[in-house]
C-alpha positions in Angstrom: 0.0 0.0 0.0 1.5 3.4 -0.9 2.0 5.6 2.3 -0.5 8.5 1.2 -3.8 7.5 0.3 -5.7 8.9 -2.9 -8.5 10.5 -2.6 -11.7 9.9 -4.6 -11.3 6.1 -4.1 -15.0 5.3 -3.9 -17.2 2.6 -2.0 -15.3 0.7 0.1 -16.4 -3.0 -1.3 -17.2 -6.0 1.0 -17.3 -9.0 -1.6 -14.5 -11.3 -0.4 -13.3 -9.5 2.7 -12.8 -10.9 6.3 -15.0 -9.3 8.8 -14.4 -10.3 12.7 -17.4 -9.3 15.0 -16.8 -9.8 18.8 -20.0 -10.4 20.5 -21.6 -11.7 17.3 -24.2 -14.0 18.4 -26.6 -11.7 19.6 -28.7 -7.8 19.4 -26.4 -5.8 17.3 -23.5 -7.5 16.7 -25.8 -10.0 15.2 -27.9 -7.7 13.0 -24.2 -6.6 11.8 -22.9 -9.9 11.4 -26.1 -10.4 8.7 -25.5 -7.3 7.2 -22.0 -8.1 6.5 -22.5 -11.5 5.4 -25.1 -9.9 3.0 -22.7 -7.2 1.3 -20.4 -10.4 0.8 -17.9 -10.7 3.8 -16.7 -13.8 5.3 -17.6 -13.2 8.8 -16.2 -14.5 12.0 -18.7 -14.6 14.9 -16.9 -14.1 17.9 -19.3 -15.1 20.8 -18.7 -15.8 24.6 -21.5 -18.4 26.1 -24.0 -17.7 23.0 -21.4 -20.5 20.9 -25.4 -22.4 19.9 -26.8 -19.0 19.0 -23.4 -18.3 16.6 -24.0 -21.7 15.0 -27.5 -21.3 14.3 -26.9 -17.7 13.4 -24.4 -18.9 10.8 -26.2 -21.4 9.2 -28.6 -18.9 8.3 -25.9 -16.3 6.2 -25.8 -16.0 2.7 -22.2 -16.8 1.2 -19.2 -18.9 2.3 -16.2 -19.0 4.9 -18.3 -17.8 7.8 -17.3 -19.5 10.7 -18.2 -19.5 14.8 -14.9 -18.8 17.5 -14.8 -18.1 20.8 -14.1 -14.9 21.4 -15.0 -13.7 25.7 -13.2 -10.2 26.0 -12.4 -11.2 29.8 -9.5 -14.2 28.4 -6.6 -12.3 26.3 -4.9 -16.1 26.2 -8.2 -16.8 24.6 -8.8 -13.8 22.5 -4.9 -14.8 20.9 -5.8 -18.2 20.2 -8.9 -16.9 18.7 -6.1 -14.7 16.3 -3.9 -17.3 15.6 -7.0 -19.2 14.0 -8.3 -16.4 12.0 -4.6 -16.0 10.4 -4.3 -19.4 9.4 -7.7 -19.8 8.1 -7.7 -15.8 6.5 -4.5 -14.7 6.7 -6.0 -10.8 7.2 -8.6 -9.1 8.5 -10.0 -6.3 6.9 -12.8 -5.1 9.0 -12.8 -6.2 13.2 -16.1 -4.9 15.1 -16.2 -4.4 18.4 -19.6 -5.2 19.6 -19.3 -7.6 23.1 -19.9 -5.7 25.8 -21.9 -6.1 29.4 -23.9 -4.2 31.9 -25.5 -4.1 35.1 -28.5 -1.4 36.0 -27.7 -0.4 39.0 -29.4 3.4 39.9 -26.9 6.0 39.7 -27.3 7.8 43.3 -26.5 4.0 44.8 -23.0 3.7 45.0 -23.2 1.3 47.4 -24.7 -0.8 44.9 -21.7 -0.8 42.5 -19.4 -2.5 44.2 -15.9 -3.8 43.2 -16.4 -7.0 41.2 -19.2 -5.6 39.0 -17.0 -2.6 38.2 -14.1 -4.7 37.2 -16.3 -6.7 35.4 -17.8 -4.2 33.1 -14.6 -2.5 32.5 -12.8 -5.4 31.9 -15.2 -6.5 29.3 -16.1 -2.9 27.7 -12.3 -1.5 27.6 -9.5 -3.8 28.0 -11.3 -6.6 26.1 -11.7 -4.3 22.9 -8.3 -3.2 23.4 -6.6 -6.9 23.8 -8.9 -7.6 20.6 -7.7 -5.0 18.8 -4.1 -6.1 20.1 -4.1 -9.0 19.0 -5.3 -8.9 15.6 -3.2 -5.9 14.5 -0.9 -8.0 12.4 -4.3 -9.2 10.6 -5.5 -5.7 10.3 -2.2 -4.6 8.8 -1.8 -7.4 6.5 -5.2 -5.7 4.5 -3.1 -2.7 4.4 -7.0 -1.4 3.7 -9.0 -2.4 7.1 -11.2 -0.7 9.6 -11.9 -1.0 13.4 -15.2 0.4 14.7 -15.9 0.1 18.4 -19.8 -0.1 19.4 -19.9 2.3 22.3 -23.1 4.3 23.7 -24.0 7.9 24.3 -24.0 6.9 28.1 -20.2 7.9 27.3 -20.5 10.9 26.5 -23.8 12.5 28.4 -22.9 9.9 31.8 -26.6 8.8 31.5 -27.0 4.9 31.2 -27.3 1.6 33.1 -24.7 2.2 35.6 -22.0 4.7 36.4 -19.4 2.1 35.2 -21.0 1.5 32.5 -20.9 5.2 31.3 -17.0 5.3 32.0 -16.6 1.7 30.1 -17.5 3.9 27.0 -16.3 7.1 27.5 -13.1 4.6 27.7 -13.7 3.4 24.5 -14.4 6.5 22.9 -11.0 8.2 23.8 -9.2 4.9 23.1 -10.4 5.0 19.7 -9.0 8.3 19.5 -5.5 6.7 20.5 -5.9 3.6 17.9 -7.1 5.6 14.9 -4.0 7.5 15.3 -1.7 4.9 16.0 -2.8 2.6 13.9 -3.1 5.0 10.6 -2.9 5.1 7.7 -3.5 1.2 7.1 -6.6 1.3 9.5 -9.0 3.7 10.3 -11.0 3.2 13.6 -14.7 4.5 14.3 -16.9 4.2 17.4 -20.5 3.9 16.8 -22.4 5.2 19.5 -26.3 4.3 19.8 -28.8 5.4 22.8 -31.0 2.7 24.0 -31.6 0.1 21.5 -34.4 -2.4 21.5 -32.5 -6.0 22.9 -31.9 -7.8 26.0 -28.8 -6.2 26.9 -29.8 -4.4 29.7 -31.3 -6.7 32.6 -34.6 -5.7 33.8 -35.1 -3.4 31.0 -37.5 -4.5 28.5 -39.2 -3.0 25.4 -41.3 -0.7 27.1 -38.3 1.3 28.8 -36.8 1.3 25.2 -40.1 3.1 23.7 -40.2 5.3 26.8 -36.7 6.8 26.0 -37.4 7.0 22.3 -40.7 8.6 22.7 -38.9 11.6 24.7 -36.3 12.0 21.6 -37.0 14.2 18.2 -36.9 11.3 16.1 -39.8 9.3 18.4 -38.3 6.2 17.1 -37.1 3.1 18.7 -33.8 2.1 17.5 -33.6 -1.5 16.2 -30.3 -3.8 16.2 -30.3 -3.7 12.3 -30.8 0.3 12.2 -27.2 0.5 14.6 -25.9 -2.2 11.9 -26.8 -0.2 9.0 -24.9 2.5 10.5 -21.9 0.4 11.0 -21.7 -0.9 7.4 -22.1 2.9 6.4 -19.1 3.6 7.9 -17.5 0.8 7.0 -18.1 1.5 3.4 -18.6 5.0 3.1 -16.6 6.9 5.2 -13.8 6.3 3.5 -11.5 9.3 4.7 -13.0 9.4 8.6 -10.8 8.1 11.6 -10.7 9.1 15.5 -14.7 10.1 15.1 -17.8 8.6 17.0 -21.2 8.6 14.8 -23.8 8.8 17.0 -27.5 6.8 16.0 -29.7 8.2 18.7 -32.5 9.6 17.5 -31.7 12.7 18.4 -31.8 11.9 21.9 -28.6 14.0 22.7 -30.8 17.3 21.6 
């Protein structure tokens, strides 16, 4: 690849590209795995316990080479070995999503109620586990010479409103660690976070549906937010955003108005 890039270069094609997606089994990492496999990617589905939901997931894509691997953000060892398969099925990876994550909805003004090992556990999974990801398929990424990172984060990192206080941090993490990679990791890989409000899945314990149309009923858009509309953004930026790095595209609704 030549060290300054041309402008003007167009869609950014996903027929026979290698797309990883952490957290792929289920909610939006699933709706972007589809997504993928329909533009033409081979897709990796990274999942932690969901391994029955990956294979069934799978066995519904259109095209070839998709494949199921354990992926839990919490395990670097295991997040390597996940790697080390990729390469010697692949040999690159041209696009690596970021979409596992966890919560816990505990209320704000109870800090009490946050104690130690939830903390750990959400910023373990939420920030290092992106980061060791990202880690360890570098060589992949770089082997494109043409490859993308984006990083499913949340508004809760940027207005401090969501599930848990920990929860808010874990992406206001992510954000300003994509800031780091995109720069970093330039000019072979650009890095994007996408950043959605409250979108309608399980994610969340305790919150169902009806707390999702709550919060989309108060935004300017009055819309609930789907998995598929966050994967729709996701391939956008994948394939359109051709000379954007370091930035976080927000799919909201409006809600931050």
């Amino acid at each position: 690849m030549s060290d300054v890039r041309q402008g003007g270069q167009g869609e950014y094609a996903l027929a026979g590209r290698v797309a990883v997606v952490t957290g792929g089994s289920n909610g939006i990492g699933a709706a972007t795995v589809r997504r993928l496999a329909q533009a033409g990617a081979a897709v990796v589905v990274g999942y932690n316990a969901g391994k029955d939901r990956a294979d069934a997931l799978i066995a519904g894509l259109p095209g070839q080479g998709h494949v199921a691997l354990h992926l839990p953000m919490e395990d670097t060892a295991a997040i390597a070995a996940a790697a080390a398969v990729v390469r010697e099925r692949f040999g690159k990876v041209d696009v690596l999503v970021n979409s596992a994550g966890v919560t816990r909805a505990v209320p704000h003004a109870d800090l009490d109620g946050l104690d130690d090992a939830t903390f750990d556990r959400i910023l373990i999974t939420n920030v290092r586990g992106p980061f060791a990801t990202v880690r360890a398929f570098a060589p992949l990424l770089r082997a494109s010479g043409d490859s993308i990172v984006v990083n499913v984060s949340s508004l809760s990192g940027t207005t401090g409103l969501g599930s848990s206080i920990a929860y808010c941090a874990s992406k206001g993490a992510l954000d300003t660690m994509s800031l780091s990679l995109a720069r970093v990791l330039a000019p072979a890989t650009r890095v994007i976070s996408v950043a959605p409000a409250a979108v309608a899945t399980d994610f969340v314990p305790g919150r169902g549906r009806e707390g999702v149309e709550k919060q989309a009923a108060s935004t300017p858009l009055k819309t609930v937010a789907e998995p598929d509309d966050v994967a729709l953004a996701i391939v956008s930026a994948i394939t359109h955003l051709r000379l954007t790095t370091g930035s976080t595209i927000v799919v909201d609704g409006g809600r931050h108005l």
